[in-house]
C-alpha atoms as an extended CHARMM CRD file, in Angstrom:
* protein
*
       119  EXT
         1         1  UNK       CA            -18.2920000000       42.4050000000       21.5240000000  PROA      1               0.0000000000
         2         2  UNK       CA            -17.7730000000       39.4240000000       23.1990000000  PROA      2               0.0000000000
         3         3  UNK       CA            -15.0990000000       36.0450000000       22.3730000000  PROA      3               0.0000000000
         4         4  UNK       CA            -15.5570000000       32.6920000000       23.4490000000  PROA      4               0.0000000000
         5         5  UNK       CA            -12.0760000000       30.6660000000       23.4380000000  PROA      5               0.0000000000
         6         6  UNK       CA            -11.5810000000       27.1590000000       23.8690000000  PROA      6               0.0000000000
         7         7  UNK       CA             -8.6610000000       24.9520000000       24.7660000000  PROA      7               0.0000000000
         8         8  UNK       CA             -8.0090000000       21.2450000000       26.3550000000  PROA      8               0.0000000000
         9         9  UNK       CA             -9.3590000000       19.3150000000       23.0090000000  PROA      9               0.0000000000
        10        10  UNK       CA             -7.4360000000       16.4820000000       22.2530000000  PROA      10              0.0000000000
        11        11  UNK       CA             -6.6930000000       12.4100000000       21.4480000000  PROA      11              0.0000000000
        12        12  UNK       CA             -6.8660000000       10.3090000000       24.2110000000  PROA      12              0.0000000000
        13        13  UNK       CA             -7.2980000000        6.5280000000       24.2410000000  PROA      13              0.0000000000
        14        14  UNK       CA            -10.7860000000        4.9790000000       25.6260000000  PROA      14              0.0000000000
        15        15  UNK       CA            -11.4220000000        5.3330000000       29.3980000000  PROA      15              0.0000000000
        16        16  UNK       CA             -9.4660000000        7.9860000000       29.8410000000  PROA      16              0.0000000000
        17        17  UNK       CA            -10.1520000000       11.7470000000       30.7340000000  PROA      17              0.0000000000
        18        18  UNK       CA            -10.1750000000       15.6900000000       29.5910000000  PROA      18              0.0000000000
        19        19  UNK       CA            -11.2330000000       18.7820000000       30.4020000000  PROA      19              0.0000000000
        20        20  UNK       CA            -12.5290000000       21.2880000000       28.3870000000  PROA      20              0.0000000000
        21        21  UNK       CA            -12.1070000000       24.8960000000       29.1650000000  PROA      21              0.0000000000
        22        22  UNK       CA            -14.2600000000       28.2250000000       27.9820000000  PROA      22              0.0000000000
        23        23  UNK       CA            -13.7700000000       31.6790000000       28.6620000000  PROA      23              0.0000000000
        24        24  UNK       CA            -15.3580000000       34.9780000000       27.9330000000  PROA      24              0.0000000000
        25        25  UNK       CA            -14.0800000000       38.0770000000       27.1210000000  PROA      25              0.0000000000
        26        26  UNK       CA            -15.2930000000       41.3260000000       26.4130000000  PROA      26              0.0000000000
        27        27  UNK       CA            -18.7000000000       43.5610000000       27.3710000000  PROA      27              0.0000000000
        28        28  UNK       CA            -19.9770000000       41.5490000000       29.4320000000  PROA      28              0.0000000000
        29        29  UNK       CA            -22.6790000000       42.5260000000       32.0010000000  PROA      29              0.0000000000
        30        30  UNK       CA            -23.9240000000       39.0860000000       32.7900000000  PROA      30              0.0000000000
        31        31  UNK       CA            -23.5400000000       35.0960000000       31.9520000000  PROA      31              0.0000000000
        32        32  UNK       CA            -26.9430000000       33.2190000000       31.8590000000  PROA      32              0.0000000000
        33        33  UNK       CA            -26.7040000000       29.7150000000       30.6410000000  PROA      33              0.0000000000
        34        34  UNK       CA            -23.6250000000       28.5570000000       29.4010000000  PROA      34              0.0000000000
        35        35  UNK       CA            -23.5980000000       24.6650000000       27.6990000000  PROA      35              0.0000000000
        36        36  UNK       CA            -21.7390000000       22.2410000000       25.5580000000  PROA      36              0.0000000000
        37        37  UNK       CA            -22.2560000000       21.1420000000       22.5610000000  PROA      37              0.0000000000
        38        38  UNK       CA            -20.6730000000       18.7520000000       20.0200000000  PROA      38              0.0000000000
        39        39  UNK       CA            -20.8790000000       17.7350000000       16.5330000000  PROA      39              0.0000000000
        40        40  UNK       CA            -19.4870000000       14.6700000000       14.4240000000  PROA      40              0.0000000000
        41        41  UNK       CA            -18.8500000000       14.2760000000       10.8600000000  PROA      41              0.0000000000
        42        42  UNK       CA            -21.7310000000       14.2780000000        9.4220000000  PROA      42              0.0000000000
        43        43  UNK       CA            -24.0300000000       14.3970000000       12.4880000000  PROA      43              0.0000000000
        44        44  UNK       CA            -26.2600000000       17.4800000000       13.7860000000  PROA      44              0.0000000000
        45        45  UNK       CA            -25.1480000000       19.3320000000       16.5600000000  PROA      45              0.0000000000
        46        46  UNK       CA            -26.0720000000       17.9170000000       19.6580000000  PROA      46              0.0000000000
        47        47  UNK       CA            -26.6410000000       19.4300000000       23.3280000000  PROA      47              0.0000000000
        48        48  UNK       CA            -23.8520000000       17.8440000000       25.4380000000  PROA      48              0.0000000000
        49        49  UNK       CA            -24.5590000000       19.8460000000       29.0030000000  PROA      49              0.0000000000
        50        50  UNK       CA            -25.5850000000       23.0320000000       30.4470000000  PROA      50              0.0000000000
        51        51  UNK       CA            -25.5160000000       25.0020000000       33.7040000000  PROA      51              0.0000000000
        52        52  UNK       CA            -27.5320000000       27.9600000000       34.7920000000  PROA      52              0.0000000000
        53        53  UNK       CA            -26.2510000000       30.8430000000       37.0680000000  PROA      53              0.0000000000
        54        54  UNK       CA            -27.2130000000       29.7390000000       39.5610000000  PROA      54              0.0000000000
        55        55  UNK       CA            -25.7800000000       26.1020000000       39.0690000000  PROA      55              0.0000000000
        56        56  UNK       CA            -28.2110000000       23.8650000000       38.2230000000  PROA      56              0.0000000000
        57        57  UNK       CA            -27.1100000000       21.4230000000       35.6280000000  PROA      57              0.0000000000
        58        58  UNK       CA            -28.8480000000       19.3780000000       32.5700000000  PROA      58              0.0000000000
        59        59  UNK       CA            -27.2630000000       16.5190000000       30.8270000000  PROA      59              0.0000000000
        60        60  UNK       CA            -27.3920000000       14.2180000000       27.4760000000  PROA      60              0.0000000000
        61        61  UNK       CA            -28.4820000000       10.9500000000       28.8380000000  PROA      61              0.0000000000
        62        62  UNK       CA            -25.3490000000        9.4070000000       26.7750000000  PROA      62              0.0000000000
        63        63  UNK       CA            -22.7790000000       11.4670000000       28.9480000000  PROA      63              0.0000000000
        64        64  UNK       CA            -25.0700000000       11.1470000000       32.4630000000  PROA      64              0.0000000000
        65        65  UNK       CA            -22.7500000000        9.6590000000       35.1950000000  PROA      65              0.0000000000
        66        66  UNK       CA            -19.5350000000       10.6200000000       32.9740000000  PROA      66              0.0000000000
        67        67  UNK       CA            -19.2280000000       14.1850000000       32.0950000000  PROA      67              0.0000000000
        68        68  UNK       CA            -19.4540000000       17.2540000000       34.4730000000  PROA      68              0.0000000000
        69        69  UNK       CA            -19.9740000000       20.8000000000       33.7560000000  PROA      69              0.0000000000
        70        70  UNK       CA            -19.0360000000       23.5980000000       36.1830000000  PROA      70              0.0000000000
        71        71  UNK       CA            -18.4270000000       26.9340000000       36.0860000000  PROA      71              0.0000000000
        72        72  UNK       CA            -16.1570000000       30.1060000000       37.2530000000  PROA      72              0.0000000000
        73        73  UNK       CA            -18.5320000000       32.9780000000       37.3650000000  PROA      73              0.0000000000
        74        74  UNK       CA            -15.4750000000       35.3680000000       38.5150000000  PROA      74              0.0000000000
        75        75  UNK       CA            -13.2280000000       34.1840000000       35.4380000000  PROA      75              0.0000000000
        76        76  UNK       CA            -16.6560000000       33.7310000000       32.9380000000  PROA      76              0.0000000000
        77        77  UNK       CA            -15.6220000000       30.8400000000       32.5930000000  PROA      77              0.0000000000
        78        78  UNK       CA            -17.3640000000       27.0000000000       31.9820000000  PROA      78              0.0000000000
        79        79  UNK       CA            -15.7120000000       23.8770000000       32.1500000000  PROA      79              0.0000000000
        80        80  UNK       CA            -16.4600000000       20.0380000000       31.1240000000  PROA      80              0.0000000000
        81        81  UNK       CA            -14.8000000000       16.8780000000       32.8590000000  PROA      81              0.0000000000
        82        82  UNK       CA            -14.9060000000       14.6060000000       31.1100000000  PROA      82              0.0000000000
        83        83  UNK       CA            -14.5050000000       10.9890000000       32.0490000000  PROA      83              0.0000000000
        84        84  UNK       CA            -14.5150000000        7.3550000000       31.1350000000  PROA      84              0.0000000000
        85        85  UNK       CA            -14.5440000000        8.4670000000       27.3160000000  PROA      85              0.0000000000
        86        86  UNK       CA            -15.6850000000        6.3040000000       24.4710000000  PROA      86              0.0000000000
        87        87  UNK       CA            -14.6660000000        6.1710000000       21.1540000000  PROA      87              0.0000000000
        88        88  UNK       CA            -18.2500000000        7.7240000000       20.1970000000  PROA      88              0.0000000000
        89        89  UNK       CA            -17.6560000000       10.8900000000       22.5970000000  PROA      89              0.0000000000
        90        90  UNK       CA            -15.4320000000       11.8550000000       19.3600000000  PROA      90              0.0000000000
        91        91  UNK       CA            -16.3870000000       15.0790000000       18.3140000000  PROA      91              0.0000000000
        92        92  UNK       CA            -15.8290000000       19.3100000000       17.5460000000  PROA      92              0.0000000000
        93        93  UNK       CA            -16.9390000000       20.3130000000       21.0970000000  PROA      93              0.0000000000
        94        94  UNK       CA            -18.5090000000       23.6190000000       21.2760000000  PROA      94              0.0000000000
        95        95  UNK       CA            -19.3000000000       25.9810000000       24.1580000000  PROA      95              0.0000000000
        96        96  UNK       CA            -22.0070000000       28.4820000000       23.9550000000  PROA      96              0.0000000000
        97        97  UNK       CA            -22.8500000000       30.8290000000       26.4430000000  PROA      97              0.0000000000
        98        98  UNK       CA            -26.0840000000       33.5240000000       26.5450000000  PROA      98              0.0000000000
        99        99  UNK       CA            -24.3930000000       36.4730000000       27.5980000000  PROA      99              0.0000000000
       100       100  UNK       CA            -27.0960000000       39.2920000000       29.1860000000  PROA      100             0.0000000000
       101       101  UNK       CA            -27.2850000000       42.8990000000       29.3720000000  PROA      101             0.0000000000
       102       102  UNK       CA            -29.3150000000       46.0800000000       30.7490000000  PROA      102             0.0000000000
       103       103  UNK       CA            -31.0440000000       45.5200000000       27.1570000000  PROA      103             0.0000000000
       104       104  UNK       CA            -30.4060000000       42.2460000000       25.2780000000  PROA      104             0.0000000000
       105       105  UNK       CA            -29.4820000000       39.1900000000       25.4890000000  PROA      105             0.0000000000
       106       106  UNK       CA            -27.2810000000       37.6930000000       23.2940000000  PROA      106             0.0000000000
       107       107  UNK       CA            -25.9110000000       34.0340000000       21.9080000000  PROA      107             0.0000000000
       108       108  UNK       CA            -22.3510000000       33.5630000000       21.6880000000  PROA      108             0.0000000000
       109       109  UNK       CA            -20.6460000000       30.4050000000       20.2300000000  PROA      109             0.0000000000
       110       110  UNK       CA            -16.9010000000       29.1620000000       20.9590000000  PROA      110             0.0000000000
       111       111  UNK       CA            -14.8940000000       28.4640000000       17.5640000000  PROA      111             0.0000000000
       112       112  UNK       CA            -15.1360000000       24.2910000000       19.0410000000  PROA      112             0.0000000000
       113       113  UNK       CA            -12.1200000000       22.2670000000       20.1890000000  PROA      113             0.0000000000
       114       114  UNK       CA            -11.6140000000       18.6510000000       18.5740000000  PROA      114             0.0000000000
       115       115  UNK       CA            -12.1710000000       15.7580000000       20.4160000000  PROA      115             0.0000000000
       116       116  UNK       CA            -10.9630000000       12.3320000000       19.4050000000  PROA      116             0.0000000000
       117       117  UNK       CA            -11.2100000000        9.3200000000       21.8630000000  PROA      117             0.0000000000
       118       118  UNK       CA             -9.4360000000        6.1390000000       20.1650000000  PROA      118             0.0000000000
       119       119  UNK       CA            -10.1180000000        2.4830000000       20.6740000000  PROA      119             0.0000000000
């Protein structure tokens, strides 16, 4: 089984910055895509970023030139920088991560880290 943990949600006032951190533990043979997500009250989940294996990135157009994702393939780990954050950025972020193996691959989903950029 694999785990997907979280950390470095929190309140911080417009412009400023975090970074979000995701690690996995467990079987793990291989990491394939890994991405954010995030989700407001009352709003679908929404793709936020995502980075392959091999590094190539894709982002929301509303956090293009702002947010950064990256990731530690010796820890299994992917991060988000997040910069110059608007009050609108507020959300449960949510890292997700398809984890491979000699036979399947499989979807795993962080338990999301709150996110709350004041005015």
């Amino acid at each position: 089984q694999v785990q997907l943990v979280e950390s470095g949600g929190g309140l911080v006032q417009a412009g400023g910055s975090l970074r979000l951190s995701c690690a996995a533990s467990g079987s793990i043979f291989s990491i394939n895509v890994m991405g954010w997500y995030r989700q407001a009250p009352g709003k679908q989940r929404e793709l936020v970023a995502t980075i392959t294996s091999g590094g190539s990135t894709n982002y929301a157009a509303s956090v293009k030139g702002r947010f950064t994702i990256s990731r530690d393939n010796a820890k299994n780990a992917v991060y988000l920088q997040m910069n110059s954050l608007k009050p609108d950025d507020t959300a449960v972020y949510y890292c997700k991560a398809n984890i491979g193996s000699p036979t399947a691959a499989i979807l795993y989903w962080g338990q999301g880290t709150q996110v709350t950029v004041s005015s």
